[in-house]
C-alpha positions in Angstrom: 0.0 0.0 0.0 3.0 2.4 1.2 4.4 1.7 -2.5 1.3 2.3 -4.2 0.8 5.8 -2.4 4.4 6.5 -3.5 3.9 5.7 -7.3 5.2 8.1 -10.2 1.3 9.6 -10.8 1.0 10.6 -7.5 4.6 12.6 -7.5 3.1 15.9 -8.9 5.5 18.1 -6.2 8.8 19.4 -8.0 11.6 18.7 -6.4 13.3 20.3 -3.3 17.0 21.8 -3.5 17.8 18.8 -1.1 16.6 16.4 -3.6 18.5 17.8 -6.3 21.6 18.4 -4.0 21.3 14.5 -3.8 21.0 13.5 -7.4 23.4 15.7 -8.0 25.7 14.0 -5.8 25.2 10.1 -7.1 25.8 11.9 -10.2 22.6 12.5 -12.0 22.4 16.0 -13.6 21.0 17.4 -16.9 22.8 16.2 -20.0 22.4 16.7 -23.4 24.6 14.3 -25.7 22.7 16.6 -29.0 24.4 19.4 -26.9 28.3 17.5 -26.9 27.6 16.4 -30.8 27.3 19.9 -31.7 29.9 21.6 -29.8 32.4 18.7 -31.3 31.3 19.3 -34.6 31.0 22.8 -34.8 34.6 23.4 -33.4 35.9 20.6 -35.3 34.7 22.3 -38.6 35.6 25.7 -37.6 39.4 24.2 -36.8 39.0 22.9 -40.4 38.2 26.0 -41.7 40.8 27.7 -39.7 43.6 25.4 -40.7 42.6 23.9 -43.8 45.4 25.8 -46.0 47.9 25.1 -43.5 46.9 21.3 -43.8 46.4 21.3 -47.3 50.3 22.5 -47.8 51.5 20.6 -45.3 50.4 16.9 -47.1 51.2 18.3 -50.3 54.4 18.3 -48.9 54.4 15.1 -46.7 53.4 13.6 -50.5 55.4 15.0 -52.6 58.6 14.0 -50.0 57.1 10.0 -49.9 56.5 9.7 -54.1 59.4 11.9 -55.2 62.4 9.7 -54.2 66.0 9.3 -55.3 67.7 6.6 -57.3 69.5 6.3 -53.6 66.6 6.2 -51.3 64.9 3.6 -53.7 67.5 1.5 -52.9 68.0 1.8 -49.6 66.0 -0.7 -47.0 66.1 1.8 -44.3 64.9 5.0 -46.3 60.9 3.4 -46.2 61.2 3.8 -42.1 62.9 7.1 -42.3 60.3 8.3 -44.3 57.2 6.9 -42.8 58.9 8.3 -39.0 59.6 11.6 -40.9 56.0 11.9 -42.7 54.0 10.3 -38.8 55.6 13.4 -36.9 55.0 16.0 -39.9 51.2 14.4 -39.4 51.0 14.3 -36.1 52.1 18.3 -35.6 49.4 19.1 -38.5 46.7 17.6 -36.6 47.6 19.1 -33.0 45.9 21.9 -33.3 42.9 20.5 -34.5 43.4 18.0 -31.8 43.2 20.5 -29.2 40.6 22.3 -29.7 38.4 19.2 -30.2 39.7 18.1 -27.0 38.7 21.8 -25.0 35.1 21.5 -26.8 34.6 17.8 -25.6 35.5 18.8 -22.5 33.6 21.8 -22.1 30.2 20.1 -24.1 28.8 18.1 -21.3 29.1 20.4 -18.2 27.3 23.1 -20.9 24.2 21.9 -19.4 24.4 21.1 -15.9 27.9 22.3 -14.9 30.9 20.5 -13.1 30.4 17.4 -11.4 32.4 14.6 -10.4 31.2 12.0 -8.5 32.3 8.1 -8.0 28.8 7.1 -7.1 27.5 7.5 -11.0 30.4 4.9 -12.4 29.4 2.1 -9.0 27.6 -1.1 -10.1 24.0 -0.8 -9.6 22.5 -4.6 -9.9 19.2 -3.1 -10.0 19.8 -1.9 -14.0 20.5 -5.8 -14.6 16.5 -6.0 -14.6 15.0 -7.1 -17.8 11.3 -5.7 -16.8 13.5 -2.5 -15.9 15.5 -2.5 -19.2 12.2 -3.2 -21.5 10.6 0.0 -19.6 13.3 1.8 -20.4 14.1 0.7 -24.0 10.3 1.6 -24.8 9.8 4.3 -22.4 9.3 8.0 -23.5 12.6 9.0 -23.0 13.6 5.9 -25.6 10.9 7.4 -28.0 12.3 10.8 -28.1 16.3 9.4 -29.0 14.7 7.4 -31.4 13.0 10.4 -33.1 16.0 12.8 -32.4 18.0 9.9 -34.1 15.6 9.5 -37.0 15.8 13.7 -37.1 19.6 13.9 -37.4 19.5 11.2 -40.3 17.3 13.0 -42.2 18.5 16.7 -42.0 21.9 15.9 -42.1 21.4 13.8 -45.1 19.3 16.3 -46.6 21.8 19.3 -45.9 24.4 17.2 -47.4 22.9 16.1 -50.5 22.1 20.0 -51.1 25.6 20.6 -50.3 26.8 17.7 -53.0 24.3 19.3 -55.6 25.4 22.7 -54.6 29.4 21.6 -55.0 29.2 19.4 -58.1 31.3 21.4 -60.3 33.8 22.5 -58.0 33.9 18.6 -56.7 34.4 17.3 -60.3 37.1 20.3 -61.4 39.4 18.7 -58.8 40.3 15.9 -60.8 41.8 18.1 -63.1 43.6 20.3 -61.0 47.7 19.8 -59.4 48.0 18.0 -56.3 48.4 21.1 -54.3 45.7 23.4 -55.7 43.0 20.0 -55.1 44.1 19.4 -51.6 43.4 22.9 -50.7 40.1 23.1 -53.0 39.0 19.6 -51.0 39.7 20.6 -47.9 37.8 23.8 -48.2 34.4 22.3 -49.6 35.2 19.6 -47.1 35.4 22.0 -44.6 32.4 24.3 -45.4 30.4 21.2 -45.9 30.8 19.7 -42.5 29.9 23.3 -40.9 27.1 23.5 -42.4 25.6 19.9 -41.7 27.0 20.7 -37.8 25.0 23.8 -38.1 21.9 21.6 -38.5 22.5 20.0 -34.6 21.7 23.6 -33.4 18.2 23.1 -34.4 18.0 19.6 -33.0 19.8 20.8 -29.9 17.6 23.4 -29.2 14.6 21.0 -29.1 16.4 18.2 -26.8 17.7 20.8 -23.7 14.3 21.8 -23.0 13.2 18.1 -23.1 16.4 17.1 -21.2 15.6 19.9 -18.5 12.0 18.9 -18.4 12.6 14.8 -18.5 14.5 15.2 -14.8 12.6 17.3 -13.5 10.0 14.9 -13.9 12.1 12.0 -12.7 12.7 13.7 -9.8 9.1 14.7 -8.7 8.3 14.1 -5.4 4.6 12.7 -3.2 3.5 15.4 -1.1 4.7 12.1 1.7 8.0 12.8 0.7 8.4 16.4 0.8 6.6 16.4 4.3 9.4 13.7 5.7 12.5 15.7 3.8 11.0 18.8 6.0 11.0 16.4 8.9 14.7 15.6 8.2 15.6 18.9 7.2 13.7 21.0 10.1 12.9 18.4 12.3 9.5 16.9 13.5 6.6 19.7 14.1 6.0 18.3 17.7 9.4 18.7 18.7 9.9 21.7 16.9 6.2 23.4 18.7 8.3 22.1 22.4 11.5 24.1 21.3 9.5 26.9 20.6 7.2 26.5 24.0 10.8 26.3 26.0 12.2 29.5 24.4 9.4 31.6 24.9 9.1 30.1 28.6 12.7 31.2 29.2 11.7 34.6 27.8 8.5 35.0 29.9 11.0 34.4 33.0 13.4 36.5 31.7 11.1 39.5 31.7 9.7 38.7 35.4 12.5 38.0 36.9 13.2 42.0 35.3 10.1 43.1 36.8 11.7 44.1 40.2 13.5 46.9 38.6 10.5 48.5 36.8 9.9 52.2 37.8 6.0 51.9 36.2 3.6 49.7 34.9 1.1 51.3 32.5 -1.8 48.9 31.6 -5.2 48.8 30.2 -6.2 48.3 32.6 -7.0 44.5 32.5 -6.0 43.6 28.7 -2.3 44.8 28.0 0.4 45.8 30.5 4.1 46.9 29.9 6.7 47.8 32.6 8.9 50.5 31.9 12.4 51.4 33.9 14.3 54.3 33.4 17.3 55.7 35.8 17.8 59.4 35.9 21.7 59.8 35.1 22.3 56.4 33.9 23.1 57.5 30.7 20.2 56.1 29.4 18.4 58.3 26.6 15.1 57.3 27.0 12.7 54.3 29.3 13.0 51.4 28.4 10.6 48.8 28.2 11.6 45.7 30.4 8.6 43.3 30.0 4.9 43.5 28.2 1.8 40.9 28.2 -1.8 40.4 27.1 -4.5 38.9 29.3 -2.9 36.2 31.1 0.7 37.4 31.1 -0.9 41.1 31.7 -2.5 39.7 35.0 0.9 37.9 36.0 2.7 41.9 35.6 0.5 43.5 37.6 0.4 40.7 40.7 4.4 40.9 40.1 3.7 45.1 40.4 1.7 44.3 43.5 4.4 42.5 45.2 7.4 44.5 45.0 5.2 47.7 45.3 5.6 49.5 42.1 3.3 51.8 40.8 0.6 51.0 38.2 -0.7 53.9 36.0 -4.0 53.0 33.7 -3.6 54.2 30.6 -5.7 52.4 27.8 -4.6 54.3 24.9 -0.7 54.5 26.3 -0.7 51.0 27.4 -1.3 49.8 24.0 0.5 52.0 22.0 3.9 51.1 24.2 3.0 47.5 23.7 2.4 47.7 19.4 5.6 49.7 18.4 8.4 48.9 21.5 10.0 45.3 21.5 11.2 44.0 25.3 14.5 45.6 26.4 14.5 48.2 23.3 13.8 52.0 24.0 9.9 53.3 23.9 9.7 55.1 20.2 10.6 58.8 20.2 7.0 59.6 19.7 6.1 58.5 23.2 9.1 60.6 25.1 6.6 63.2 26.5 3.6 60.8 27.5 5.7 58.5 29.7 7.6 61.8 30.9 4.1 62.8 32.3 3.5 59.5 33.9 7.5 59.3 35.3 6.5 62.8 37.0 3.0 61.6 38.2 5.3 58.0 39.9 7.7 60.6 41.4 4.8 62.7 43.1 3.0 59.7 44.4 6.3 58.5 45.9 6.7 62.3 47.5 3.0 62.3 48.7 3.3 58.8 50.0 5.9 60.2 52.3 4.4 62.8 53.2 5.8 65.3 50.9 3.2 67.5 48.9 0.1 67.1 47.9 -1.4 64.2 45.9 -0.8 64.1 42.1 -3.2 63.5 39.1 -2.6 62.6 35.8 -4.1 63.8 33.0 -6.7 61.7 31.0 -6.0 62.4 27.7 -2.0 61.7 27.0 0.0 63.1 24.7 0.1 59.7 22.3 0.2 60.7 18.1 -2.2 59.2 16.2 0.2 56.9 14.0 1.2 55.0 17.3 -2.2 54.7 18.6 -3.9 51.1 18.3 -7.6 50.5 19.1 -7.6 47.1 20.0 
C-alpha cells in the first residue's frame, strides 16, 4: 500500500533543492549528448576551416617527400622507415591543433548543461539496472521514444543538408580531378570544410529541441509525493511536535526572563486589564530614554500587575498609552521617540506619588488624555 501511495502519478510536487543536492551527488544532472555532438562538430569544422590551407600545404608536402624519391633512397631498406617516421611526426604536428581544440570542446560540451560534477557514485555497479522488466521499460519508455526520433531527425537533415551541399558543389567537386595535387588538396579541404559546418550547423536546431526536453525529463524524474516532501521537512527541520516544544521552552525562558526584570521597573502602565508593559528608566544612567523591560496580554498582563503588587511599584491606567507602548516597542529596546513626552508625564506623576506617599506635597493626578500621536495609537 506504502508503494502504491508513492507511485510516479501521484509525485506531482517538484523537487526540493535537497533532492536535487542528492541527485546531483550520485551523479545525476541534466545532459544533453545533442548538446556535446554539436559543440564537437561545430569546433571541429571551424578548426578545419581555420587550418585547412595550413593542412592542405603541409600533405602536399608530406606527399610530394614520400612519391618523389631518389635513385638512392629507392635502394635503400632503411629509407621506407625514415620516411614513414619523418612523414608520422609531420602528421602528427598538422593535426595538433585540430586535436586541441576538439579536445577543449569535448571537454567543455557536457558540463554546458548542468555544470561540473564529479562523483564516484554514477560509475558504481548498480544490480538493479541488470532487470529485464526495468531495461524493457526503459528501452520503450518516453525518453527511448524521443532518441529514437532525435536519431531519425539527425539522419534526415543531415542527409538532406548534405545532398544539397553535393548538388550545390558538383562542379567545383568534379574540377578537382583536373587540378595539381596542391591546388585540389586545398580546393577539397575547403568544400570539405564548409560542408561539414554547415551539416553541424543543423545539430543547433536539433539541440535546441532536446535541452528543453532534457531539462524537463529530470525534472519529472525527480518529482516528489507530497509524503515525501513532508518527511524531507521532517529531516531537514525536524519533526513539528518537537519543533512546537522548542518553541514553547524559548518563549518560557523569555517570559521568566522578563519577570524575573520586573523588580526593577519604575512603572507599569496597563489597560487596565488587557495589555500591560513595565517601563524602567534611571535618571543619570546614561540612558536616553525608558525602556521597556517586559509586556503581556491577558494572562501574562494579570501575572505583571500581581508581580507590580508584590514588589510595590506603581501602576498607571492608561488604555490608549498601554497599547501603544505595547504595538511599536519590543522587550528591552527604548519606547519610540514619539512617546518621550507621554511617559515623561506618567514618570513625574510615579515621582509625586512616591513624595506624597511620604508625606511630601500634595497628591498628584494625571491627565486623562495623553500626549500619544495618532500613528502610534492602536484600538484594540
Amino acid at each position: 500500500m506504502a508503494e502504491e501511495q508513492d507511485s510516479s502519478a501521484e509525485k506531482t510536487q517538484d523537487p526540493t533543492p535537497k533532492r536535487l543536492e542528492k541527485a546531483r551527488e550520485e551523479g545525476d544532472t541534466v545532459r544533453s549528448k545533442e548538446l556535446n555532438t554539436m559543440a564537437i562538430l561545430l569546433t571541429g569544422s571551424a578548426a578545419m576551416l581555420m587550418f585547412g590551407g595550413l593542412m592542405a600545404r603541409s600533405m602536399g608536402r608530406i606527399m610530394d617527400q614520400n612519391f618523389s624519391l631518389s635513385r638512392e633512397d629507392i635502394f635503400d631498406t632503411s629509407a621506407m622507415v625514415r620516411f614513414l617516421d619523418i612523414s608520422a611526426m609531420e602528421g602528427l604536428i598538422l593535426l595538433l591543433p585540430v586535436f586541441g581544440i576538439l579536445l577543449v570542446a569535448a571537454f567543455l560540451g557536457p558540463i554546458g548543461l548542468g555544470g561540473w560534477n564529479f562523483t564516484f557514485k554514477a560509475v558504481m555497479p548498480k544490480f538493479s539496472r541488470l532487470n529485464p522488466g526495468s531495461g524493457l521499460k526503459r528501452m520503450f519508455g518516453p525518453k527511448s521514444l524521443m532518441e529514437l526520433a532525435k536519431a531519425a531527425a539527425k539522419v534526415l537533415v543531415v542527409a538532406g543538408i548534405a545532398l544539397l551541399l553535393f548538388m550545390f558543389n558538383m562542379d567545383r567537386i568534379m574540377s578537382i580531378s583536373q587540378q595539381d595535387i596542391g591546388p585540389a588538396i586545398l580546393n577539397a579541404m575547403i568544400i570539405i570544410g564548409w560542408s561539414v559546418l554547415a551539416m553541424s550547423c543543423a545539430m543547433i536546431l536539433i539541440t535546441l529541441v532536446d535541452i528543453p526536453f532534457q531539462i524537463h525529463s529530470h525534472t519529472e524524474k525527480l518529482r516528489m509525493t507530497h509524503q515525501q516532501v513532508k518527511d524531507e521537512m521532517k529531516d531537514t527541520e525536524g519533526k513539528p511536535e518537537v519543533k512546537q516544544r522548542i518553541r514553547q521552552l524559548q518563549y518560557q525562558m523569555s517570559q521568566n526572563k522578563m519577570m524575573g526584570a520586573l523588580p526593577e521597573a519604575d512603572v507599569i502602565i496597563t489597560n487596565p486589564e488587557h495589555y500591560a508593559v513595565a517601563l524602567k528608566y534611571k535618571q543619570g544612567s546614561g540612558q536616553a530614554a525608558p525602556v521597556m523591560i517586559a509586556k503581556g496580554i491577558d494572562f501574562m498582563a494579570l501575572r505583571i500587575r500581581e508581580a507590580a503588587n508584590k514588589h510595590e511599584i506603581p501602576i498607571v491606567e492608561s488604555p490608549v498609552l498601554a497599547r501603544a507602548i505595547y504595538y511599536n516597542t519590543k522587550v528591552d529596546e527604548e519606547i519610540p521617540e514619539g512617546l518621550y513626552k507621554a511617559v515623561a508625564q506618567v514618570l513625574a506623576y510615579v515621582f509625586q506619588l512616591r513624595q506624597h506617599t511620604r508625606g511630601v506635597g500634595p497628591r498628584p493626578t494625571l491627565a486623562s488624555d495623553l500626549p500619544v500621536p495618532d500613528e502610534l495609537k492602536r484600538d484594540h
